[in-house]
N, C-alpha and C positions, 0 to 999 in steps of 0.2 A: 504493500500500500504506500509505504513512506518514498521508494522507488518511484513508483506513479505520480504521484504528487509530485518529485523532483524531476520527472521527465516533462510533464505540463509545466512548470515553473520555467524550464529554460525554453519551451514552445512558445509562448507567449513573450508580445512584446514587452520590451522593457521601459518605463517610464522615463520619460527623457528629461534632464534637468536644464532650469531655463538658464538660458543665456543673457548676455547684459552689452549694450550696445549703447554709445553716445553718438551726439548726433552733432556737430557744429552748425551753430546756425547765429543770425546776425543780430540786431533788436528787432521788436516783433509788438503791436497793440493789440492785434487782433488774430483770433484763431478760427480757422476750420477744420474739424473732424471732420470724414468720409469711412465710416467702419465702426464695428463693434471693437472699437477697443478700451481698458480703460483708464481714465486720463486723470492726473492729477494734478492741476492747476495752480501757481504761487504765484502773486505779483511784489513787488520790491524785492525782485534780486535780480541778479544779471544774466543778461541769456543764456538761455541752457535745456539740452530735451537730453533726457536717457531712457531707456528701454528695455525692460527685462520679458522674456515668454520665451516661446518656442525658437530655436536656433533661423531655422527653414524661413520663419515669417518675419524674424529679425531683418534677415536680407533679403527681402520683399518688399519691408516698410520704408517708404519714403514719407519724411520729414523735410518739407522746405521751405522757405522764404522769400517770397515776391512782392518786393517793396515793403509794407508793414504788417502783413499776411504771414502766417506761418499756417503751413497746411498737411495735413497727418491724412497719410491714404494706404491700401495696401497697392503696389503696384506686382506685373506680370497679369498672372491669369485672375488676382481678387478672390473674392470667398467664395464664389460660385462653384472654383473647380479644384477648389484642396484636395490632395490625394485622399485617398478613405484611410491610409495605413498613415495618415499625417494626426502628430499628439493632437491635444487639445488646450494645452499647455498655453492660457490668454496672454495677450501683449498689456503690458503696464506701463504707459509712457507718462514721465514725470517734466513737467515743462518750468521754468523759470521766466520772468521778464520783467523790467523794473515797472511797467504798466500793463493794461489791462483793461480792453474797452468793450471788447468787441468777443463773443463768443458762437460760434453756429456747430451744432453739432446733427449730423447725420448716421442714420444707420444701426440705429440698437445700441449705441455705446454707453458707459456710466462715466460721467464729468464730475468732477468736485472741483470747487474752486474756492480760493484763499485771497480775498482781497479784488474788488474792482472799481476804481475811482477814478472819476472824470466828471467833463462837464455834461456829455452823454453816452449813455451806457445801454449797450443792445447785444442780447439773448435770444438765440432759435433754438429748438429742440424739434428734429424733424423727425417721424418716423416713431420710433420705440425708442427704451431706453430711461434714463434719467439724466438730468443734471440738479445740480447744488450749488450753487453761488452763495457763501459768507462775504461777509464784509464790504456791504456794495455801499458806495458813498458817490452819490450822483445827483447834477440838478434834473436829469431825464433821462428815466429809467425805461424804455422799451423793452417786452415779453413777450417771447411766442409760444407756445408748443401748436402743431400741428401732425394730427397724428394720436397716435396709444401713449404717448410716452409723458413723464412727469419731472416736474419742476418746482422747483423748491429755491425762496429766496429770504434770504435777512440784509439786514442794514437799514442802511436812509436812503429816501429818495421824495426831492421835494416834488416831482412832478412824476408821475406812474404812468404807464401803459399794459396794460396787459389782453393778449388775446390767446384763447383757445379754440380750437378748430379741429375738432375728432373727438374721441373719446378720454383724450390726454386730462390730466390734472395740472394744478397751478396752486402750488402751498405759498404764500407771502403773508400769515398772518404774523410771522416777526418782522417785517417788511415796515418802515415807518415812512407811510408817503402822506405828504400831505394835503394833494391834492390826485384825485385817481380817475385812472379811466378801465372800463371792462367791457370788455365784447365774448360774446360767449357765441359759436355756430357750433351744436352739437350735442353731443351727452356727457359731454366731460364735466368736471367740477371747478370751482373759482375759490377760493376764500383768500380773503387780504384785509386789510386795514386802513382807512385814511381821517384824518383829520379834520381837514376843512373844508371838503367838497368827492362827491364819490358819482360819477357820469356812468349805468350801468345799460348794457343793449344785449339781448337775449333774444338770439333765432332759434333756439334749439331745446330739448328736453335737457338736457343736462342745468347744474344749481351753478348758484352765484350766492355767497354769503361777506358781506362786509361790515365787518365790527370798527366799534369806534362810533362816534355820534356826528357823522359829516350831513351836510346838507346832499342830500340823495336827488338825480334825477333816473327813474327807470323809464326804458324804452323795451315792454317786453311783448315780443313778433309772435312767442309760442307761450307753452305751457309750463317750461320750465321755474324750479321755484329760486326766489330770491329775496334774498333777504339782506338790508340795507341800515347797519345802527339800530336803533331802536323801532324802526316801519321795517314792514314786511308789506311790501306793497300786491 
């Protein structure tokens, strides 16, 4: 029996340990993801992307910079046509940049990010997936998800935007805006917070909840519930 077991043991592949890859790249405000990879975001340090997962998809991953763009994709054949006997061993790319404006993320990926300050600040979530933005300190804060996927945001932001468009979610009740906008097309969820003013427009079944006591205007096209401060209109 013990035999057998050590004959199965060397038939089977072997788990393959990840590999770790840097990436040189120049300054950068703004990022695009293209892929399920996932991403961990600093701003106030110097540029810098490294990369740990599977060796094969290591050298695959192209990381590059086009003007103040830094863009993370898999190149060759993409995830469509990974060998079947290829690990499964995920890409973890860690990015550095003294700033931080601009985030678009496609393709199933998990984003967290650490720090985004400007005078305007804009966030995509296309597709699946999640992202996380801590620390956003902006006079205008633009949000998207489009798509299944979820979004989650903290900081300040004295002017807000936020849209969802699918089934996606949209967490900002640590979010301090003081003046807010919301569009909702679909069955996803909203919840956030404002201040002194909360502009809400609702095509879809899916909720909108906005705490906090702002002066509310709802625009709502469906059925969906909403609920605005102290009114639930």
């Amino acid at each position: 029996m013990n035999r057998l077991l050590a004959l199965l043991a060397l038939l089977l592949p072997a788990p393959a340990l990840a590999a770790e890859r840097g990436f040189t790249v120049t300054s950068f405000d703004r990022v695009r993801i293209d892929g399920p990879f996932e991403v961990r975001l600093a701003s106030g340090r110097s540029p810098a992307a490294r990369a740990t997962g599977d060796a094969e998809m290591l050298d695959r991953l192209s990381v590059t910079v086009d003007g103040t763009t830094l863009t993370v994709r898999l190149g060759g054949q993409g995830w469509g046509e990974r060998p079947r006997a290829a690990t499964t061993q995920p890409i973890v790319l860690t990015l550095g940049t003294p700033t931080l404006r601009a985030v678009q993320a496609n393709g199933g990926g998990r984003v967290a990010i650490a720090g985004m300050k400007g005078q305007r600040v804009d966030l995509t979530l296309s597709g699946t997936g999640a992202l996380a933005a801590d620390g956003i300190a902006a006079d205008q804060l633009d949000a998207s998800v489009i798509g299944s996927g979820s979004l989650r945001l903290a900081g300040r932001a004295a002017r807000t935007r936020l849209l969802s468009n699918g089934s996606g979610t949209i967490e900002a009740g640590t979010l301090a805006a003081n003046d807010l906008v919301v569009r909702l097309d679909g069955t996803g969820a909203v919840s956030a917070a404002a201040r002194y003013t909360a502009a809400i427009t609702s095509t879809g079944l899916g909720s909108v909840a906005v705490a906090g006591n702002p002066a509310c205007t709802v625009n709502r096209e469906a059925a969906g519930p909403i609920a605005c401060g102290s009114k639930q209109p």
